[in-house]
Every structure is written in C-alpha cells, then in structure tokens.
N, C-alpha and C positions, 0 to 999 in steps of 0.2 A: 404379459407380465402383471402381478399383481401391487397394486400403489403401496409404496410404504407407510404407514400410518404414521399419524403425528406426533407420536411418543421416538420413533422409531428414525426420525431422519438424519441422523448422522452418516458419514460416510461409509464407517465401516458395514452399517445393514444397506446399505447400496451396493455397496461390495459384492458383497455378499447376494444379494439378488442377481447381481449381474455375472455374481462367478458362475453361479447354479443353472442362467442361463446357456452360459458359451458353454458349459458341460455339456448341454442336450441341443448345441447344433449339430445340424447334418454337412458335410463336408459339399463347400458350394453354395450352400444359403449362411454364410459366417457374418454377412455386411451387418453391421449395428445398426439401429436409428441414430438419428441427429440427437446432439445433445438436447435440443428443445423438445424434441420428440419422447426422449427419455425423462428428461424433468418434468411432461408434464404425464406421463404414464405414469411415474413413480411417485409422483405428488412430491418432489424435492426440488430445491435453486437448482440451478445449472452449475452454482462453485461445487453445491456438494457431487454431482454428478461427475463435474471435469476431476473433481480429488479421488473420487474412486478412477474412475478411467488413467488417470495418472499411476496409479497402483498397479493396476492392471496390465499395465504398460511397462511399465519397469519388472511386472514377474513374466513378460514375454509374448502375455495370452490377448494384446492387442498390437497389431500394427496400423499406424496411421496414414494415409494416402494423400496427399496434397490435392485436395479436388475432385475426393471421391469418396472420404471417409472413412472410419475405424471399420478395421477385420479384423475378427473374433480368430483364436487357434484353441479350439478346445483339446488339438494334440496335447497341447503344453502339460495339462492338468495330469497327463498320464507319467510322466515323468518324474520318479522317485529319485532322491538323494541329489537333490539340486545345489551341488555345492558354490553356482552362484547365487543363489538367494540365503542360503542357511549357512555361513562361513562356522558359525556356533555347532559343534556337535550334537552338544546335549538336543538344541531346537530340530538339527538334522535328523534323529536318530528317534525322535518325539514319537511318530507315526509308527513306529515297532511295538512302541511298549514304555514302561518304564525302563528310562536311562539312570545308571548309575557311574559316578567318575570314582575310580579308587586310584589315586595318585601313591605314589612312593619317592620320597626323597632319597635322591642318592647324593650328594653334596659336592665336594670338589673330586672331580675327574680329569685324567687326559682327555682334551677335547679332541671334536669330529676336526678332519681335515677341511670339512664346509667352514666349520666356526673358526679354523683357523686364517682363512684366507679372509671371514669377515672383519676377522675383531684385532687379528696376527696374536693371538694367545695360546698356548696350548695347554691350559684346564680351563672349565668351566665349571659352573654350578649347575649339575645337571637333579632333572626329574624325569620318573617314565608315569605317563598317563595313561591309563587304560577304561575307556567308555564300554560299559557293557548292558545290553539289555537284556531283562529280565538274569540276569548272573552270567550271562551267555555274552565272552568279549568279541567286540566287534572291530573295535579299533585303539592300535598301540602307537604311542607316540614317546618320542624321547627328546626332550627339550632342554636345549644349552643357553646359560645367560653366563657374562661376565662377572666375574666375581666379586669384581671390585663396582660393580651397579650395583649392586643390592646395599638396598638402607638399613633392611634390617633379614634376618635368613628365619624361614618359617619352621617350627619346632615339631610342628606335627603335621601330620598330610590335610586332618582335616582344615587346616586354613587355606588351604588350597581349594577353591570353587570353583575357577574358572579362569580364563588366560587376563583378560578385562580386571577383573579383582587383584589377583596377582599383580600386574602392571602396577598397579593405583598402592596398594599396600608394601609389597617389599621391592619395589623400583622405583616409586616416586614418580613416575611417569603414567601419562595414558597412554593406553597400548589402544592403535584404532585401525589398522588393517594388517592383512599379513599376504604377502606374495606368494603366492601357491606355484610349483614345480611338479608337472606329473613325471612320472617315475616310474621304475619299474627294481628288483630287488631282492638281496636275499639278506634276513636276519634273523638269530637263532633265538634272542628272544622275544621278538613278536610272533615266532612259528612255535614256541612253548609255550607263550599265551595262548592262541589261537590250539594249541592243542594237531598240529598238524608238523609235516616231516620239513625240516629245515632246507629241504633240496628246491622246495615249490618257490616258484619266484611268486614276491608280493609285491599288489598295485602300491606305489609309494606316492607320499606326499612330503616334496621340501616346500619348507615354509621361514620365508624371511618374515619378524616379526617387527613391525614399523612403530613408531610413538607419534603423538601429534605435531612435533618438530620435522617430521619423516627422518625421523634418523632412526637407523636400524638398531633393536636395542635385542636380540636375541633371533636364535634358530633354532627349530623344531624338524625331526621326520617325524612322518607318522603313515603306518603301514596298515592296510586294511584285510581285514579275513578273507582268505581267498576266494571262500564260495555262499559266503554272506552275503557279502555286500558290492555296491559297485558305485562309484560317482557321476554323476551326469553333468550337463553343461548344456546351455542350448542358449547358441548364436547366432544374433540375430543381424540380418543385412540393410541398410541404408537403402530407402526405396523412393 
C-alpha cells in the first residue's frame, strides 16, 4: 500500500486506498491488517483509519471477526444498483450516465387502494416521475400524498427535484426514509414509458414514505424497465 501523504489524510483518500485495495484481492487472502498496521503503512491516526473501515463496513465490503479481524469482500464492489446504499435514484442511476428526472403533475386523483388503506382517503394528490438516462427511461414512479398535507401545491414540474426537497417545501415536513416492497406487476403506463407491450410483468417497487416523526406521510410505486435494469441488495449475516 502506498502511505497517504500529508495533504491527503482525511478519511475519504483512506477510503479510497482501501477500496482500490480489497478490489485486487484474491479470493482467500481478503484478511486486512490491524488497524495499527494500517495507520502506520498509510501514514494516518488510527480514528482516520477506524472512520474509513466503518464505511466500508456499512457498504458490506468488510466483515469483522471477534478475535480474528476484518475480511475484505471485494465481491461486493461488483454489484450494480444497490438499492440499499443508494435509496436516491438520481445517485443510483449516477454510474450509467447522466440522470435526468422529468416529473408531471397530475393533481387531485382517485387514489390507489394502497393509499387507501394508509391514509382511508380516496383522492390523492398524485405525480408520475420518470428518471431517465441519457433520454432513455429507466424508471417510472407514481406517487400519492394527501391532499390536505400539502402547504402549498407546486405550479410547475420543475419545482420538483427530488422526493427530500419536496417533503421540506410543499409538506412542511422532513421526509427521511421510505420502506421499500418488492413487487412484481402490470402497468400500462410505465409499459408506455418504457416503450414496451403492457402484457410483460414489471419488477415493482411500493414505497411507504416516512417523516422524521415516523409517521407515514405518502406512497409511491415505482416500476423498473424490464430489460434495463435490475436492483440488488446484499445481506449480510451476524458472525
């Protein structure tokens, strides 16, 4: 490993050394060195070292052993569209290309029979989002809020940026996670987006959308291009 220089020792170029490493382990020699071992090949503390290894840990690509030490999964890095590290599309969708979101407001609707059983309403204030890279949509979503939450109703799409903004601007609330349902699906117009035959079942995503209170303040589906794209996930066990 080559030491980080002194300009350079923040966490994230530790990171970053250490990701570039577990990439070009061989399956079987994954064991890390000891943190001290690392701090002093990299010329960093041991906090900067334990904060990148904490990252690294949370994106999957180390497990730690009670008495034997951190193993490397350089599997991990091979894994596209990790929708537990990137819940953001736009940041999911990053590594294709450029993402673009073209939102449409549709306004007050008969609501889904989901938002029915959440909210007991049946209109909603609905929008369909569609993420597309390079012009090419990759994923459609149609999201239902109550009507009577909104502070104020957005006049044009582009105030629309993102689900996070949204919350903050015309809900009043912070919106900070949303519970994901996989799915399976047929809809005619995410199969008009996508440009394909409304018969083909589409991977689905329900999404309950949470506030900082945890209280549920809207639901979302969103359907993915059949032969696009796909989501991953990687689960890891208690060792």
């Amino acid at each position: 490993m080559e030491a980080i220089i002194k300009e350079q020792t923040r966490a994230d170029q530790v990171y970053d050394c250490l990701r570039k490493n577990i990439q070009n382990m061989k399956t079987g020699e994954n064991r890390l060195p000891s943190e001290d071992q690392l701090a002093e090949r990299l010329g960093v503390s041991r906090a900067t070292i334990r904060e990148a290894l904490k990252r690294l840990t949370h994106e999957g690509a180390i497990s730690k052993i009670q008495g034997k030490g951190n193993f490397a999964h350089p599997s991990v890095f091979q894994f596209r569209n990790r929708i537990d590290l990137y819940p953001d599309f736009n940041q999911l969708l990053s590594h294709y290309g450029q993402v673009h979101l073209e939102v449409s407001l549709l306004g007050t609707q008969p609501s889904s029979k989901e938002f029915q059983q959440l909210f007991g309403e049946d209109v909603s204030y609905t929008m369909a989002w569609t993420y597309l890279v390079w012009e090419k949509p990759l994923i459609w979503g149609l999201f239902e809020f109550p009507e009577k939450s909104l502070i104020k109703t957005p006049t044009a799409p582009e105030q629309v940026t993102g689900l996070p903004e949204f919350g903050q601007t015309f809900l009043g609330k912070k919106i900070t996670y949303c519970a994901m349902e996989l799915n399976c699906g047929f809809n005619q117009q995410a199969a008009n987006c996508f440009g394909v035959f409304d018969d083909i079942p589409l991977q689905c995503w329900k999404e309950r959308i949470y506030d900082l209170s945890d209280q549920c303040v809207g639901f979302c589906r969103f359907y993915l291009h059949p032969t696009q794209l796909a989501m991953t996930i990687t689960a890891h066990f208690d060792l």
